[in-house]
ZAKE-441359 format. One line per field, with one value per residue (C-alpha): residue in one letter; z negated, y, x; residue number from 0; chain. Coordinates in pm, 1 decimal, always signed. Example, Ala and Ser with C-alpha at 12.3 -4.5 7.8 and 13.67 -1.06 7.14 Angstrom:
BEGIN
res <- (A | S) $
c3 <- (-780.0 | -714.0) $
c2 <- (-450.0 | -106.0) $
c1 <- (+1230.0 | +1367.0) $
n <- (0 | 1) $
chain <- (A | A) $
//
This chain:
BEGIN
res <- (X | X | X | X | X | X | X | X | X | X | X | X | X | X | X | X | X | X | X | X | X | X | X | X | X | X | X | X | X | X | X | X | X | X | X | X | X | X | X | X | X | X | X | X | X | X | X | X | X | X | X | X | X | X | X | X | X | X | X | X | X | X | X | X | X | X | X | X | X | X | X | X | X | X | X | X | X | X | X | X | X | X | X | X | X | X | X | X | X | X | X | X | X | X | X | X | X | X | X | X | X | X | X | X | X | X | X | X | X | X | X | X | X | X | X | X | X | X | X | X | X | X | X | X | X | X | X | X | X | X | X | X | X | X | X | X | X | X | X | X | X | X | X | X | X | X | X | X | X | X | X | X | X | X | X | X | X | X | X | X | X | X | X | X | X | X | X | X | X | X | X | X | X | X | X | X | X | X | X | X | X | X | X | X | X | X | X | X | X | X | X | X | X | X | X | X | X | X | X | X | X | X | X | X | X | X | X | X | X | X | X | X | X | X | X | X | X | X | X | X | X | X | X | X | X | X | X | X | X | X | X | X | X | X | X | X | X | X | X | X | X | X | X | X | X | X | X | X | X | X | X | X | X | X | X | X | X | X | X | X | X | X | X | X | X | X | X | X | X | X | X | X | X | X | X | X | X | X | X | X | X | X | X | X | X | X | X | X | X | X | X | X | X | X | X | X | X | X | X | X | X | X | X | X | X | X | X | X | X | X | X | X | X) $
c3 <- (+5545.7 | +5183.2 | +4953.0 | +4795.0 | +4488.2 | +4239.1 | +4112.1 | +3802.8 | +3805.4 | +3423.9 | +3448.7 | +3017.8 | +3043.4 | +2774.6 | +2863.3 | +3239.2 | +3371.0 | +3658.7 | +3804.2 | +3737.5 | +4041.2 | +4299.9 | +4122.6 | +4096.1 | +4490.5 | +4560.8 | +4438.8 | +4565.3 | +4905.9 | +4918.7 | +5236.4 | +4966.1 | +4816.6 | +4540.7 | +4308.5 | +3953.5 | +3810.9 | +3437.2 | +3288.8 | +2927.7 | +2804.4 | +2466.5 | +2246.4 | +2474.9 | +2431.5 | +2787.4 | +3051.5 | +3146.9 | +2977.4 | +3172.0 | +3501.0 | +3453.1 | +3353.4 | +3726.9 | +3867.7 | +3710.1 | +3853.5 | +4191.9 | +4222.3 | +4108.7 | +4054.9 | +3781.0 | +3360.8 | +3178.4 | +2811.3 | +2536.8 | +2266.5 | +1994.1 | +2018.4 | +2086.5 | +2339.6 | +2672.7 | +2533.7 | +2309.6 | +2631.9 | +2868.9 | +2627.0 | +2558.4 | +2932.1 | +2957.3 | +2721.6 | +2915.8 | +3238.7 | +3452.8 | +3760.9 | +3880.5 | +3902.4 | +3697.8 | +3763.5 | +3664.2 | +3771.3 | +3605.2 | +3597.0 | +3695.4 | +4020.2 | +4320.1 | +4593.7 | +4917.0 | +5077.3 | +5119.5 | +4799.2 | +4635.6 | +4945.3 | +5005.8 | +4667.1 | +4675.1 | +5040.8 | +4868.2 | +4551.4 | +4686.8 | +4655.8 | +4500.6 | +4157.1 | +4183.3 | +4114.7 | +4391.9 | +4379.8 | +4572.4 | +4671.5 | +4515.5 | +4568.0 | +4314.9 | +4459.0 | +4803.5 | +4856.8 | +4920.9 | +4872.4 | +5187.2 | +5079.3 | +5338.8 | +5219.3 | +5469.2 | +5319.8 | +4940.6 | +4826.5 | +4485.6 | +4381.2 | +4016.6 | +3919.0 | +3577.6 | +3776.9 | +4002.6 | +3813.5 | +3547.2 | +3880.9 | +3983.7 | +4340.7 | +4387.9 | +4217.3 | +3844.6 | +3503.8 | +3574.3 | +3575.1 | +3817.9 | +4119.9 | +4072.6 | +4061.9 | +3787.4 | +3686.8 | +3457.2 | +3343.1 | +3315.0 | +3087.5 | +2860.9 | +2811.3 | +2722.4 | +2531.3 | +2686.3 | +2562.1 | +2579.2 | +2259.6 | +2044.1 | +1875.4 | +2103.5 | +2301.3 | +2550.2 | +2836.2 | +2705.5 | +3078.4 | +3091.8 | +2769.0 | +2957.8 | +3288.4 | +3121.8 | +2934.0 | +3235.2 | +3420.2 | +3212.3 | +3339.5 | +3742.6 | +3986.8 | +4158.0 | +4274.9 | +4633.0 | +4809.2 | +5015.2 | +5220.0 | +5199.8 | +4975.3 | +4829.8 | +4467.5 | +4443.6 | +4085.0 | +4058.9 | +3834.0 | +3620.9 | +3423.9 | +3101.9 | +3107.6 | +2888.4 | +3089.9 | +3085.6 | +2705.0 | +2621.9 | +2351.1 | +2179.3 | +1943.4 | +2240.1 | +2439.0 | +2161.5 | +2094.1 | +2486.9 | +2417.8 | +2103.3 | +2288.9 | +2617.7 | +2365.4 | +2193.5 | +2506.7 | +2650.6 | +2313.9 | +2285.5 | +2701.5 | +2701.0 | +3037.6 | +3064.9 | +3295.5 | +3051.2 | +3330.6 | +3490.4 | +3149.3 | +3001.8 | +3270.6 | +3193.0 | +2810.4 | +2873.2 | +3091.4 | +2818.2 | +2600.5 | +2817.7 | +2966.4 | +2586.9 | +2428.1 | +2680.5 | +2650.4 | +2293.8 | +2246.4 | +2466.0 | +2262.6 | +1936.4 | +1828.3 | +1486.7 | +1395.6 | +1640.1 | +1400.4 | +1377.4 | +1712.1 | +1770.2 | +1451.2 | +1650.3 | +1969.2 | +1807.0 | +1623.5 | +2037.0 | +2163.9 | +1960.7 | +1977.5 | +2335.3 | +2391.3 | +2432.3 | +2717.7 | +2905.6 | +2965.7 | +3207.8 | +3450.0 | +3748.3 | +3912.2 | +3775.2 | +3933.5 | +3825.6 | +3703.2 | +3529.8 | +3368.6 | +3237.2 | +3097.6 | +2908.5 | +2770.0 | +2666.5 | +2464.7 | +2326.1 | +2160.9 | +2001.6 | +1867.6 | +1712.3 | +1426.5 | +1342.0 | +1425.2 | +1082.8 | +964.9 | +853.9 | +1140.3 | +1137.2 | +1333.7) $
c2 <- (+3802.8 | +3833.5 | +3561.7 | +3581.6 | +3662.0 | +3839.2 | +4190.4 | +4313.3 | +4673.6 | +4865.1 | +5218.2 | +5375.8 | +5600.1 | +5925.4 | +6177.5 | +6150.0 | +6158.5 | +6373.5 | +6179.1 | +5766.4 | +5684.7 | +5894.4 | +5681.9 | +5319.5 | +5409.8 | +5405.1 | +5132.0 | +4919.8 | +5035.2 | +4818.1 | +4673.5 | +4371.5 | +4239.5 | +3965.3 | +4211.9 | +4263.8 | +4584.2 | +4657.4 | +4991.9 | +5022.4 | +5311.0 | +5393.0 | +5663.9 | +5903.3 | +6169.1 | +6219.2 | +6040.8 | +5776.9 | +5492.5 | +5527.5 | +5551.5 | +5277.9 | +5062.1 | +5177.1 | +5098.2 | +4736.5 | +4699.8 | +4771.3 | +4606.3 | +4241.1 | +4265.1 | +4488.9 | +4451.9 | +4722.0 | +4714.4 | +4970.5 | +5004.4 | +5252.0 | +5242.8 | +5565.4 | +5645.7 | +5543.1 | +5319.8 | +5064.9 | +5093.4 | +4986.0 | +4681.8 | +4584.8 | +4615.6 | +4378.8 | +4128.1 | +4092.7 | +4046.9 | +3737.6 | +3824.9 | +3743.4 | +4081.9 | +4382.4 | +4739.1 | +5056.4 | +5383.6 | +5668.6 | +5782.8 | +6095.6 | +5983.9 | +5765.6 | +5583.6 | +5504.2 | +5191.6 | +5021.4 | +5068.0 | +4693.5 | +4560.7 | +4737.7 | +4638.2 | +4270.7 | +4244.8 | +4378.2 | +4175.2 | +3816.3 | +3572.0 | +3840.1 | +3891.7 | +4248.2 | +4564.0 | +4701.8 | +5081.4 | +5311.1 | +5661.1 | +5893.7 | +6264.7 | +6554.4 | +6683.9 | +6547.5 | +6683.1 | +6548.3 | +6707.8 | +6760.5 | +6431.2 | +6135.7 | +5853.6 | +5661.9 | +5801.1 | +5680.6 | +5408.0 | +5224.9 | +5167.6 | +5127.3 | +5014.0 | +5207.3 | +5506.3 | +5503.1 | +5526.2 | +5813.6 | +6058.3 | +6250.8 | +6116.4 | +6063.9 | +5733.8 | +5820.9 | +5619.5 | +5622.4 | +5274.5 | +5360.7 | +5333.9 | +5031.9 | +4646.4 | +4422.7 | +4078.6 | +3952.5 | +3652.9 | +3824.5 | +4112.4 | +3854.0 | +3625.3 | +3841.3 | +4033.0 | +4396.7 | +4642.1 | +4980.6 | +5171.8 | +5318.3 | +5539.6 | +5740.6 | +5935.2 | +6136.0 | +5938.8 | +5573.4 | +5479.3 | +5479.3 | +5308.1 | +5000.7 | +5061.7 | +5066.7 | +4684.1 | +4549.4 | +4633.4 | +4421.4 | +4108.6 | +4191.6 | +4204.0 | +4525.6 | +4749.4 | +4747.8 | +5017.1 | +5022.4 | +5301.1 | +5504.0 | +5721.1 | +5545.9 | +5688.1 | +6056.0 | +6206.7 | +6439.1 | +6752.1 | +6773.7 | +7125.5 | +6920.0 | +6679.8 | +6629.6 | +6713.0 | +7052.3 | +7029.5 | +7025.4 | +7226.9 | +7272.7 | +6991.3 | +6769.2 | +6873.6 | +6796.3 | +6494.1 | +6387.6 | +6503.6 | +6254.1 | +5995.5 | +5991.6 | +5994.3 | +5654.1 | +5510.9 | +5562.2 | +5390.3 | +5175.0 | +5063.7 | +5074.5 | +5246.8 | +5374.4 | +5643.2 | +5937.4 | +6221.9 | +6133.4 | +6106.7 | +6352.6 | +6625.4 | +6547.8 | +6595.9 | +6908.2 | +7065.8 | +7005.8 | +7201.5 | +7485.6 | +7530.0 | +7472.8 | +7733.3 | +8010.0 | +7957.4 | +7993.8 | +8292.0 | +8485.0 | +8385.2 | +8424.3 | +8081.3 | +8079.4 | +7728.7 | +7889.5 | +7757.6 | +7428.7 | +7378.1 | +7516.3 | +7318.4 | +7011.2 | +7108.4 | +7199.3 | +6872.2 | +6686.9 | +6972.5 | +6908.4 | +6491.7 | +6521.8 | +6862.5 | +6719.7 | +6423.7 | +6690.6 | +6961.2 | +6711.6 | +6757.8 | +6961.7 | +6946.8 | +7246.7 | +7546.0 | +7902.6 | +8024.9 | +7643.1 | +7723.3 | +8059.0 | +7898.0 | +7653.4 | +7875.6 | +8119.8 | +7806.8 | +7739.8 | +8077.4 | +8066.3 | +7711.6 | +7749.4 | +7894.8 | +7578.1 | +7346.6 | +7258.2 | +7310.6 | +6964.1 | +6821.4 | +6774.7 | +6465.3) $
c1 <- (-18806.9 | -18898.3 | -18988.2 | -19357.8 | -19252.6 | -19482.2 | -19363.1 | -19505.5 | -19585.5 | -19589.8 | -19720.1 | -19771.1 | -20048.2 | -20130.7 | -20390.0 | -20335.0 | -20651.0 | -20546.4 | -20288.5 | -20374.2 | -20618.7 | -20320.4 | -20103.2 | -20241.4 | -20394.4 | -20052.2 | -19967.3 | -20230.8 | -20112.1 | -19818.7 | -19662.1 | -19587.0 | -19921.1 | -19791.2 | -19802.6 | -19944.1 | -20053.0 | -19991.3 | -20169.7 | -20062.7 | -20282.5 | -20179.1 | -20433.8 | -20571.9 | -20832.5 | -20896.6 | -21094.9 | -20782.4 | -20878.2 | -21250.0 | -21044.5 | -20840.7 | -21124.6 | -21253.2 | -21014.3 | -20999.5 | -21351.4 | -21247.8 | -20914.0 | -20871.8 | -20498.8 | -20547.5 | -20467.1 | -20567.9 | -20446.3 | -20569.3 | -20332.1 | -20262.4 | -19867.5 | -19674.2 | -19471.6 | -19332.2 | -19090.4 | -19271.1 | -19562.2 | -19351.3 | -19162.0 | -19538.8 | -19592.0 | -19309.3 | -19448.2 | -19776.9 | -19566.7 | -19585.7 | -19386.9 | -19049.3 | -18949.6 | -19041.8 | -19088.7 | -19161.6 | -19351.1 | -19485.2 | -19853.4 | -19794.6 | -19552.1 | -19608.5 | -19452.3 | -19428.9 | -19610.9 | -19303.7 | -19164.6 | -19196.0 | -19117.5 | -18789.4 | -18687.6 | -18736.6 | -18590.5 | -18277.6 | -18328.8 | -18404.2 | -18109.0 | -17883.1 | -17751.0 | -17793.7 | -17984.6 | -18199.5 | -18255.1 | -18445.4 | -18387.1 | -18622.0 | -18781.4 | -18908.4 | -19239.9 | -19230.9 | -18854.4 | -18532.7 | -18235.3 | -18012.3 | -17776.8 | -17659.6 | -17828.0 | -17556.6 | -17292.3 | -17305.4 | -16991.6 | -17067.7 | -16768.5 | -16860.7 | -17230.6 | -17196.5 | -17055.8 | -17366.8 | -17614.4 | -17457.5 | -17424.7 | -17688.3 | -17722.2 | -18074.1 | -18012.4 | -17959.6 | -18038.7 | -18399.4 | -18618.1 | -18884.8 | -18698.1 | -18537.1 | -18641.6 | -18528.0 | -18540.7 | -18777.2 | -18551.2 | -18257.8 | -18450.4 | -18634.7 | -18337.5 | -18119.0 | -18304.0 | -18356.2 | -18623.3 | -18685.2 | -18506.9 | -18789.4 | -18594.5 | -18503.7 | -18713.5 | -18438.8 | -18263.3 | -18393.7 | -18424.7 | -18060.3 | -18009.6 | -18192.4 | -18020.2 | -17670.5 | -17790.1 | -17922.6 | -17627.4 | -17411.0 | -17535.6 | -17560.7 | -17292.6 | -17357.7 | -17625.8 | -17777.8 | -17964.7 | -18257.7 | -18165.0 | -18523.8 | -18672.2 | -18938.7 | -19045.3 | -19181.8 | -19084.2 | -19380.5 | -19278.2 | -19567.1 | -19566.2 | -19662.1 | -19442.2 | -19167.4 | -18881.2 | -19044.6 | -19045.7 | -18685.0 | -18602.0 | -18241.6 | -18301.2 | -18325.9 | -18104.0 | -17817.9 | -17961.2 | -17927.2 | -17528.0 | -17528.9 | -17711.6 | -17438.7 | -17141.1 | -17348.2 | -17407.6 | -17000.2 | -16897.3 | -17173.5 | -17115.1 | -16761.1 | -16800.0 | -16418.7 | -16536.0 | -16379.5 | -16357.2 | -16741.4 | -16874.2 | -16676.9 | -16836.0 | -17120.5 | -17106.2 | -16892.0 | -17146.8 | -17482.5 | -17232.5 | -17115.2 | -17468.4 | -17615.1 | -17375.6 | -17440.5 | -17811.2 | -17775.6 | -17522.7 | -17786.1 | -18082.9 | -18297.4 | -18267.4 | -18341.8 | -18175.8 | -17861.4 | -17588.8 | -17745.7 | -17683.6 | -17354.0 | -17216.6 | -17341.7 | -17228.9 | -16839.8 | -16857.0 | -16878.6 | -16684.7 | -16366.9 | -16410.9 | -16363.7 | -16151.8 | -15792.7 | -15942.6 | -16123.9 | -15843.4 | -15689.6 | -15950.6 | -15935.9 | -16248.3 | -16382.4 | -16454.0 | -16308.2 | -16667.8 | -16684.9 | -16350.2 | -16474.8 | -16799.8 | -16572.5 | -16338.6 | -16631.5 | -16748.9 | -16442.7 | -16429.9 | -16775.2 | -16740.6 | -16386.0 | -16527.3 | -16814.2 | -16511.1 | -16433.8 | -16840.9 | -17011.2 | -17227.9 | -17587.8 | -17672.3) $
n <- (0 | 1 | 2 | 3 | 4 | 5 | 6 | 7 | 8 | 9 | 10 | 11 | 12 | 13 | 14 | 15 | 16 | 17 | 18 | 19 | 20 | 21 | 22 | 23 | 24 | 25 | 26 | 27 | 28 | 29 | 30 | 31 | 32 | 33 | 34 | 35 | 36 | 37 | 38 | 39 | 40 | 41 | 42 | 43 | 44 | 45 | 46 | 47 | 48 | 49 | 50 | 51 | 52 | 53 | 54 | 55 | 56 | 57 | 58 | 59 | 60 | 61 | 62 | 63 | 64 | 65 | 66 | 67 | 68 | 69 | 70 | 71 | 72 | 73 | 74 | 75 | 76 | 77 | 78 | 79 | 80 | 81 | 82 | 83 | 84 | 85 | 86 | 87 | 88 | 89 | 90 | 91 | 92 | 93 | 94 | 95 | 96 | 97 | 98 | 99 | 100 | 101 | 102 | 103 | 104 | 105 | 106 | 107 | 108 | 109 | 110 | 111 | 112 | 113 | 114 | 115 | 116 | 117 | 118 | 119 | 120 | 121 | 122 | 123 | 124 | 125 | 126 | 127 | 128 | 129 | 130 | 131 | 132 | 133 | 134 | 135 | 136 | 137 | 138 | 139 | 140 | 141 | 142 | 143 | 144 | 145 | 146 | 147 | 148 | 149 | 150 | 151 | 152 | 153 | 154 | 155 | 156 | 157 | 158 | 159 | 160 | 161 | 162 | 163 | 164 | 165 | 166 | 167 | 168 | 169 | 170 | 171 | 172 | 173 | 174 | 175 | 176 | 177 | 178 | 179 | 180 | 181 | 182 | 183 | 184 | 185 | 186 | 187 | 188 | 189 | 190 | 191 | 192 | 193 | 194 | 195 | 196 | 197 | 198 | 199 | 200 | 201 | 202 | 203 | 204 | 205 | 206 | 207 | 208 | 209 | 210 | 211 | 212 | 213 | 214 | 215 | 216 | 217 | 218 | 219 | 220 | 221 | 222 | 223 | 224 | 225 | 226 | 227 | 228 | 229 | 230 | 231 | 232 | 233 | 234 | 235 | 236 | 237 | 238 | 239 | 240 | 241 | 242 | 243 | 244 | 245 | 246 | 247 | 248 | 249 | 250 | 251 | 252 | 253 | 254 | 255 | 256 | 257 | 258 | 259 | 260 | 261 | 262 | 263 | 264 | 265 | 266 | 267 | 268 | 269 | 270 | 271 | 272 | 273 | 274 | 275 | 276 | 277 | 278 | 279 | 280 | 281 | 282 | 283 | 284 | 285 | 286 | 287 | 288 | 289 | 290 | 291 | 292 | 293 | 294 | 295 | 296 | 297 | 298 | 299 | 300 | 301 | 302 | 303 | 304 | 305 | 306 | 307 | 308 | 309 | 310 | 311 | 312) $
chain <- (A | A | A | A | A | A | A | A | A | A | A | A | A | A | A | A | A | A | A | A | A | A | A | A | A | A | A | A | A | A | A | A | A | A | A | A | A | A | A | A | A | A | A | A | A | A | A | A | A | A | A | A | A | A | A | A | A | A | A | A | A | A | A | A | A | A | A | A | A | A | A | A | A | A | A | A | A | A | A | A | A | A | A | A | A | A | A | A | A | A | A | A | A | A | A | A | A | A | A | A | A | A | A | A | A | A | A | A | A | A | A | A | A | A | A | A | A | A | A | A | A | A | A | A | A | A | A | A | A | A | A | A | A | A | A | A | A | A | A | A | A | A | A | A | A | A | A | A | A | A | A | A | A | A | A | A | A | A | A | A | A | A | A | A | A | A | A | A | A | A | A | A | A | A | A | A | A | A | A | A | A | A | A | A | A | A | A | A | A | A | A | A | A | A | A | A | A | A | A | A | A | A | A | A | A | A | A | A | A | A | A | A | A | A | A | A | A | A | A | A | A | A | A | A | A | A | A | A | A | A | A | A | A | A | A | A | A | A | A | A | A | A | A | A | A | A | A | A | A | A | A | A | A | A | A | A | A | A | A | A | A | A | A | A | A | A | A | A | A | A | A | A | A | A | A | A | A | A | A | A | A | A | A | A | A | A | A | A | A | A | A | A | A | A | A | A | A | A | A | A | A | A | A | A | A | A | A | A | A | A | A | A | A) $
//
C-alpha cells in the first residue's frame, strides 16, 4: 500500500487553450489524491490563462502561476521552485494520463532509491512491444533506447530532494532533447530504474507542436547535443550511442542530398565534422542491416569532401 505522500504535478502552458481542461481533468482523476497541481502559464495570447484560472475556481488543489518566461524549460525549473511535494512530476498540456498514473509511480517509488517510469502511448496507441519482457540492465542504457521508456520526464516520478539538493534544473539553453539532459543528471544519483508495468501517459501528437517543427538546424543540433551529453555523462555505451548518432546522420544526409536546402553545405559540413569524430568506433558494429550499410556508405561518399571544411557549431 502506498504511503500518502504528496506528488507535485508541473504542466508549462503556451497558447493551449484547446488541450488544458482534457489535460488537468485528467489529472484530477487520480486513483492517488495527495497531489498538487502546478500550471505554469508563461505569455499566451490565447484563452489558457482564463481556463486555468477556471479551473483554479473549481478545484482546490490547484496553483496557477502567470509568468512571462519562455519556454518549457525555465517553466518547468520555476514549476519546480514553487513545488512542495515529496515527489515531482511532469506532464504536458497537450497529453494526458491514465487514472492510475501517480499512483503506479509512487507504489514503485516508496522506500526505493530508484526511478519509477511508466510506459507511455502516442495518440491512444501502443506499439506491439512485451511490456513483460524488458531487462534493465543499464539505467543509462534504458532510457537512451526507444522502448516506450525513452529520455522523456513526463512519464516518470522523481524526487524532489534528490533534484533540489543536488542541484538539477532544466537546461535553458537548449531547447532539443533537454528532457534527457535532466534524466541523464538525475540518474546519477539513483540506483536503478523500476517499471510500473502499464501504460499510463498518452503522448498526444499535436500537429503544432514542436516535434512537428524540426527543421535541419535542429536536427544537427540534437546530433551535437547526444555527442555533449555521452562526454558530458560518461555513459560508455559507444555502440548504443554511437547508432544513434550514426542514424541522425545517415537519415539527415539522405534527406538533404534529395532536397533544396538552401543552407545544404552548412549542414553537411556539420554533419562530416560528427561523422569523422566517430567513423573509426562505429565500423566495428554489426548490427546493421544491408539497406543500413548502404545508407552509411552513401553518406560516407557525400561527406568526404566537407571532411576537412571548418565546422559551424
Amino acid at each position: 500500500m502506498c504511503k500518502n505522500e504528496l506528488v507535485s504535478i508541473i504542466v508549462p502552458i503556451h497558447n493551449m487553450e484547446n488541450y488544458v481542461s482534457r489535460c488537468v481533468l485528467s489529472l484530477e482523476e487520480q486513483t492517488y489524491s495527495n497531489i498538487e497541481i502546478i500550471l505554469i502559464e508563461n505569455g499566451s495570447n490565447d484563452k489558457s490563462l482564463e481556463i486555468c484560472n477556471k479551473l483554479k475556481d473549481t478545484y482546490d488543489n490547484i496553483i496557477v502561476v502567470h509568468s512571462s518566461i519562455t519556454g518549457v524549460s525555465a517553466a518547468r525549473n520555476l514549476g519546480i521552485s514553487l513545488a512542495n511535494g515529496e515527489y515531482i512530476a511532469f506532464c504536458d498540456c497537450d497529453d494526458y494520463v491514465s487514472n492510475h498514473w501517480i499512483f503506479n509511480l509512487v507504489q514503485k517509488s516508496i522506500g526505493n532509491n530508484n526511478l519509477a517510469c511508466c510506459f507511455f502511448c502516442r495518440d491512444g496507441k501502443f506499439n506491439d512491444l512485451s511490456i513483460k519482457n524488458i531487462e534493465i540492465t543499464n539505467k543509462f542504457e534504458c532510457v537512451m533506447n526507444d522502448n516506450n521508456i525513452g529520455g522523456y520526464v513526463w512519464n516518470k516520478l522523481f524526487r524532489r530532494d534528490i533534484i533540489i539538493n543536488n542541484s538539477i534544473q532544466f537546461d535553458q539553453k537548449i531547447s532539443i532533447i533537454e528532457d534527457l539532459k535532466f534524466v541523464l543528471q538525475y540518474l546519477q544519483f539513483v540506483d536503478e530504474i523500476s517499471l510500473t508495468n502499464s501504460v499510463d501517459y498518452n503522448y498526444y501528437i499535436n500537429p503544432n507542436g514542436a516535434e512537428n517543427q524540426i527543421t535541419f538546424s535542429k536536427r544537427v543540433s540534437i546530433i551535437y547535443t547526444l555527442c555533449e551529453l555521452n562526454e558530458l555523462f560518461d555513459l560508455k555505451l559507444e555502440n548504443l550511442f554511437l547508432n544513434h548518432v550514426f542514424r541522425n546522420i545517415v537519415i539527415d544526409v539522405k534527406i538533404l542530398a534529395l532536397s533544396h536546402e538552401k543552407s545544404k553545405k552548412k549542414y553537411f559540413i556539420d554533419l562530416a565534422h560528427i561523422f569523422y569524430k566517430y567513423k573509426k568506433n562505429f565500423v566495428r558494429d554489426n548490427t546493421w542491416s544491408i539497406k543500413e550499410k548502404m545508407y552509411l556508405f552513401f553518406a560516407n561518399i557525400i561527406l568526404r569532401r566537407y571532411k576537412n571544411a571548418k565546422k559551424n557549431i
